[in-house]
PANUKE-708130 format. One record per residue: x negated, y negated, z of N, C-alpha, C, CB in turn; residue in one letter. Coordinates in steps of 0.05 Angstrom, whole numbers, plus 5000, padded with zeros to 4 digits. Glycine has a CB too. Layout:
REM residues N
XYZXYZXYZXYZA
...
REM end
This chain:
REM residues 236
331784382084329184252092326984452089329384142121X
324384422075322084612078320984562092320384662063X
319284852094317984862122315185012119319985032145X
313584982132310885072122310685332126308784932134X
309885532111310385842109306885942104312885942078X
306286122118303786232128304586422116302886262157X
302786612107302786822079299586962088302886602040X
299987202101297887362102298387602076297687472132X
295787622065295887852045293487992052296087772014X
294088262037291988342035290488432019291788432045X
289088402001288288321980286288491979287788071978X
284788551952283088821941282288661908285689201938X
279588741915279388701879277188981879277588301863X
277589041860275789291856272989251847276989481836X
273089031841269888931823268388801848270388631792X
268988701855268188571884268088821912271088311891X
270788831923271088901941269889241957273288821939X
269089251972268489511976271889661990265389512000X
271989511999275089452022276989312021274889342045X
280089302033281889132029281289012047284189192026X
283088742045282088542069284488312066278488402064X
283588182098286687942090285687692094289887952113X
287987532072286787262055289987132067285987302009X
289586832085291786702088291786442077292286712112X
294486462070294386232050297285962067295486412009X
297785782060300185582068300785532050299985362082X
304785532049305885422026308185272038306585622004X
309985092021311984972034314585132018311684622032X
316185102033318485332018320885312036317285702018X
322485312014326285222038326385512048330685112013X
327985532063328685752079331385912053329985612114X
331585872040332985952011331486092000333585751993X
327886061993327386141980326586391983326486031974X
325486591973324786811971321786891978325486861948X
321087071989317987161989316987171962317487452002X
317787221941317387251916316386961902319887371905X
318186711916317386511908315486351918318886421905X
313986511941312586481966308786541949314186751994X
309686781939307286911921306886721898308087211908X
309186711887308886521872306986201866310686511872X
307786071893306885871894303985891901308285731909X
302986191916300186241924298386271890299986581948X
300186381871298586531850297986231830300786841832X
300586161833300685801809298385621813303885531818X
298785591843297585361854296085421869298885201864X
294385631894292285641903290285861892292785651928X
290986061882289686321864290286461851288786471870X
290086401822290686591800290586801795290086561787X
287786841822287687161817289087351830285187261821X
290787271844293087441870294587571844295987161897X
295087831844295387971829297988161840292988071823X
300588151826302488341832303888391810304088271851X
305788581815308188641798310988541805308488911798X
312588341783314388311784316388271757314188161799X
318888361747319688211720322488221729318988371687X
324388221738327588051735327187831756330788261744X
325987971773326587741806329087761812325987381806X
330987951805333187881812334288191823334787731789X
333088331836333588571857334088811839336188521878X
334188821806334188971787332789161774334488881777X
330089051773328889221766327189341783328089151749X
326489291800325989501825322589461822327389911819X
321789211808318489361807316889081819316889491765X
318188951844316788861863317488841896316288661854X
316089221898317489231923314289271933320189491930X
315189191966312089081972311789182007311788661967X
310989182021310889292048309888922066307789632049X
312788832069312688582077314788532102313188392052X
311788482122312988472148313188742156315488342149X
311588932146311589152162313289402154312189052186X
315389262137316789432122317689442095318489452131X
318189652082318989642050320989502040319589882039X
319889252021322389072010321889031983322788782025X
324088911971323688781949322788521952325688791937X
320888461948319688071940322087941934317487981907X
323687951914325787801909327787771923326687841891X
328187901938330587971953329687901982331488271949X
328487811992327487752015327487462026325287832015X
328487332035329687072036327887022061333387042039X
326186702063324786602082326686572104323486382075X
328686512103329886452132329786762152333486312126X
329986912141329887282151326387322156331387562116X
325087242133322087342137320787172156320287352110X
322386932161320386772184318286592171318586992203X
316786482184314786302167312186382172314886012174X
311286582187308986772196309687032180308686822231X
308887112147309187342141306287492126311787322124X
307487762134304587922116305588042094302688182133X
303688122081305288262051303088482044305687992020X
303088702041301688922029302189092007301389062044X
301489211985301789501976303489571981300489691982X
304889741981306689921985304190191993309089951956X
305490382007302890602011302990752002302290712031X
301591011995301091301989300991341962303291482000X
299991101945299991051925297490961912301590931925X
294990981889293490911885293290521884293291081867X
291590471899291790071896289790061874290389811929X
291389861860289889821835288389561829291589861814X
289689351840288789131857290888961881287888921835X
289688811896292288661902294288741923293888661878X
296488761906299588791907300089051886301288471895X
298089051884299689201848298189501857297789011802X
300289731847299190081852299690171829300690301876X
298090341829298490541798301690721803294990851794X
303490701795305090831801305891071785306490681806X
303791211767304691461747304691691769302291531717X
303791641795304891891809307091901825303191981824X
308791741821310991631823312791821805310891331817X
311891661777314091701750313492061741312891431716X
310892151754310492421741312492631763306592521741X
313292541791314992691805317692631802314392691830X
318592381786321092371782321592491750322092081787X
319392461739319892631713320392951713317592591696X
318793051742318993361738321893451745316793521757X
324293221757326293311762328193261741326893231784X
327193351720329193301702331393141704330093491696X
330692841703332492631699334492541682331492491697X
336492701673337192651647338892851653335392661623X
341792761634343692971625342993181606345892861615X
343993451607342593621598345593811584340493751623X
345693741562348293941547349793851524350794001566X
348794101510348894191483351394251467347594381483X
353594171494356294301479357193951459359594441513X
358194021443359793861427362293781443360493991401X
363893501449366993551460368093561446368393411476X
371393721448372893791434373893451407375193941457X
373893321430374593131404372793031391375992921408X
370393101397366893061381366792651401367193031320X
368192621419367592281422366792261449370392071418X
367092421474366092381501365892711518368492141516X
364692701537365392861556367092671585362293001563X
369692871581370892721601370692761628373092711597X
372292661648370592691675372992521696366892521673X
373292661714375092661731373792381761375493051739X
375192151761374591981782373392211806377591791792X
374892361818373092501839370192691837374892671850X
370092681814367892881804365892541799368893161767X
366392341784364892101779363391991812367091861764X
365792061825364591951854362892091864366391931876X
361692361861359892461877357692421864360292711887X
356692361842354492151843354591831843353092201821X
356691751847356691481848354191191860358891481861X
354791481885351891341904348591361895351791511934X
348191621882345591661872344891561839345091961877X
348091461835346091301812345991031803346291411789X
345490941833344790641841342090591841345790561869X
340990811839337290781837335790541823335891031820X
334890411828332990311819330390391803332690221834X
328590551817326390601818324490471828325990641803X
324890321846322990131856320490361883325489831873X
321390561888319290661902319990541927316490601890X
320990471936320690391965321590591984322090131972X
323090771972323191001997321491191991326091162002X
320391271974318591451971315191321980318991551940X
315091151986312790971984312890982020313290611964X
315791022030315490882057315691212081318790582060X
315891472064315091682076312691862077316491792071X
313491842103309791912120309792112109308791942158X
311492382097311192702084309592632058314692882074X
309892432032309192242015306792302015309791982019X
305992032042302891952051301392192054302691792080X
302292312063300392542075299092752055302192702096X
301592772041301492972009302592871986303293252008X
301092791966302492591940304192891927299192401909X
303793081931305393371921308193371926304493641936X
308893271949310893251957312793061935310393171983X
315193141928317393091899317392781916321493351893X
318992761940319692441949321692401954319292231934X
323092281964326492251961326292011937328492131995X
325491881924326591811900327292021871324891601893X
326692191877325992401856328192581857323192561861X
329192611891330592791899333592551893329492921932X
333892421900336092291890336392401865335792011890X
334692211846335492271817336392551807333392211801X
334992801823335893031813338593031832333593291816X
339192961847341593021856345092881839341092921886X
343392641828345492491809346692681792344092271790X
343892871777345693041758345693301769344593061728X
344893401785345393751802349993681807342393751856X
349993391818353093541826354193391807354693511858X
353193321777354993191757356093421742353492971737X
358693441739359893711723359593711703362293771723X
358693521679357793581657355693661649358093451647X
353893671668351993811662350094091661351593711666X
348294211645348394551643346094521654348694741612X
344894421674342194471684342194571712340594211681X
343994591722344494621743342594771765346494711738X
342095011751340995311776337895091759342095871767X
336595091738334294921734333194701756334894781711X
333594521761334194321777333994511812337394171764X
336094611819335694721841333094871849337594851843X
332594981828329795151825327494991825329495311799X
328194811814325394631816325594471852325494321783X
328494441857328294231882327394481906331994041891X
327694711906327094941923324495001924328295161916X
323094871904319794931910318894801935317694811885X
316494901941314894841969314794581966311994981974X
313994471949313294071950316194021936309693901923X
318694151945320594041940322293911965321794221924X
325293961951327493781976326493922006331893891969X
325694132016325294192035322794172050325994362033X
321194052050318893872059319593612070317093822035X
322793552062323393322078324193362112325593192062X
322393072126323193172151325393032161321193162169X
326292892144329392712162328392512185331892972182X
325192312163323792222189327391912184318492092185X
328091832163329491642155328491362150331191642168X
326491382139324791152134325291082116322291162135X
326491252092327791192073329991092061327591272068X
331791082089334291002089334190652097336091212111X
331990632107331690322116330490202099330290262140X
328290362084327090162061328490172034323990232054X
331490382029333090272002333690002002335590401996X
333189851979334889551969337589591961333589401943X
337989871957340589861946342790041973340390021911X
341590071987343490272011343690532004346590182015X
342690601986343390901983343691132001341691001969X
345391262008344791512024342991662022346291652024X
340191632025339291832017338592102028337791752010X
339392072060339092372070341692532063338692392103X
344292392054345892492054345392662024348092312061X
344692452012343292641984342892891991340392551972X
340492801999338393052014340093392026337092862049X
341893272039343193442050344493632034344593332066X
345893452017347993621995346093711979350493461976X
342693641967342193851949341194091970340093751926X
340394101999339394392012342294492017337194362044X
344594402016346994542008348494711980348294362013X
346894561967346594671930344394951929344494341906X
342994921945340795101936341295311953337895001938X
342295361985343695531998345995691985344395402017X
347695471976349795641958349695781939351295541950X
347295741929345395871900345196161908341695721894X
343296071933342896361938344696601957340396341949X
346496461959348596701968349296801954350796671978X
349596651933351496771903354496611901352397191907X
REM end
């Protein structure tokens, strides 16, 4: 059965607005449906100009996560019967707003780029066809390379907000995917970069980030094992 769904946003246009501000709108929507399909029906049918980011809708591609209800979610993944029929929807924070819903996110992609994302090694394998790899060695990144990139834990720490310098724990994940992957030769690189001042250790273990993953990731546990990587570095 639908039910009438109240939709506070808060909305920005840059040509107009001096300020953000909130615009409520009513839609009808089964308790099945999604906040995503909630926006939807605001953008189709009451204003075209409601402006966001979304492309699988299906919890994949990570690029409509939104600060709804107070906390970091994915749009798609957010089911009306959970969000209630009184919901708000914002930005995500610590991030340039560009209009809308929608943030510039290259300061995002420029701190996950500085952690060298990527396998890194130059050896040929012996049979020229794979690098092989042991189930227990596969498992210790198993968890960190469930990433998305959707920003919602890095978006949802106040260390973030406060300093865009700060790497993030999405960044720190990804370098941790390949810091304890054994095939790879980047190793003491990577640590060196996560040991800088706006690196892994600027985190405060507020765990804000553990509540706003879509995908569950551990991420303090991440966290933990790379200031355990970089300790062991420096013992020798």
């Amino acid at each position: 059965m639908s039910v009438d769904v109240k939709i506070r946003i808060k909305r920005f246009n840059p040509e107009a607005d001096a300020e953000p501000h909130w615009e409520q709108y009513t839609v009808q929507a089964e308790p099945t449906d999604r906040v995503l399909d909630v926006l939807h029906q605001v953008k189709w049918y009451q204003d075209g100009s409601l402006t966001f980011r979304r492309s699988c809708a299906h919890g994949v591609c990570g690029s409509d996560a939104m600060l709804i209800n107070g906390r970091n979610r994915l749009a798609c993944e957010y089911l009306i019967r959970d969000a209630g029929t009184d919901i708000t929807v914002e930005a995500i924070k610590g991030l340039p707003l560009v209009k809308d819903l929608l943030v510039d996110m290259e300061p995002f992609w420029d701190q996950y780029r500085s952690v060298m994302p990527y396998l890194v090694n130059d050896e040929v394998p012996e049979d020229g066809k794979e690098r092989r790899q042991s189930p227990a060695d596969r498992a210790r990144y198993e968890d960190t390379s469930r990433c998305i990139m959707c920003a919602a834990c890095t978006t949802s720490c106040p260390v973030f907000w406060g300093d865009g310098s700060y790497v993030g724990p999405a960044a720190i994940v990804n370098a941790h995917r390949f810091i304890v992957d054994t095939r790879d030769h980047a190793h003491e690189e990577r640590l060196q970069i996560m040991a800088e001042p706006d690196g892994v250790w600027r985190c405060r273990t507020v765990f804000n980030c553990v509540e706003a993953c879509p995908r569950d990731i551990r991420i303090t546990r991440a966290i933990l094992e790379v200031t355990g990587e970089i300790s062991n570095a420096a013992r020798g």
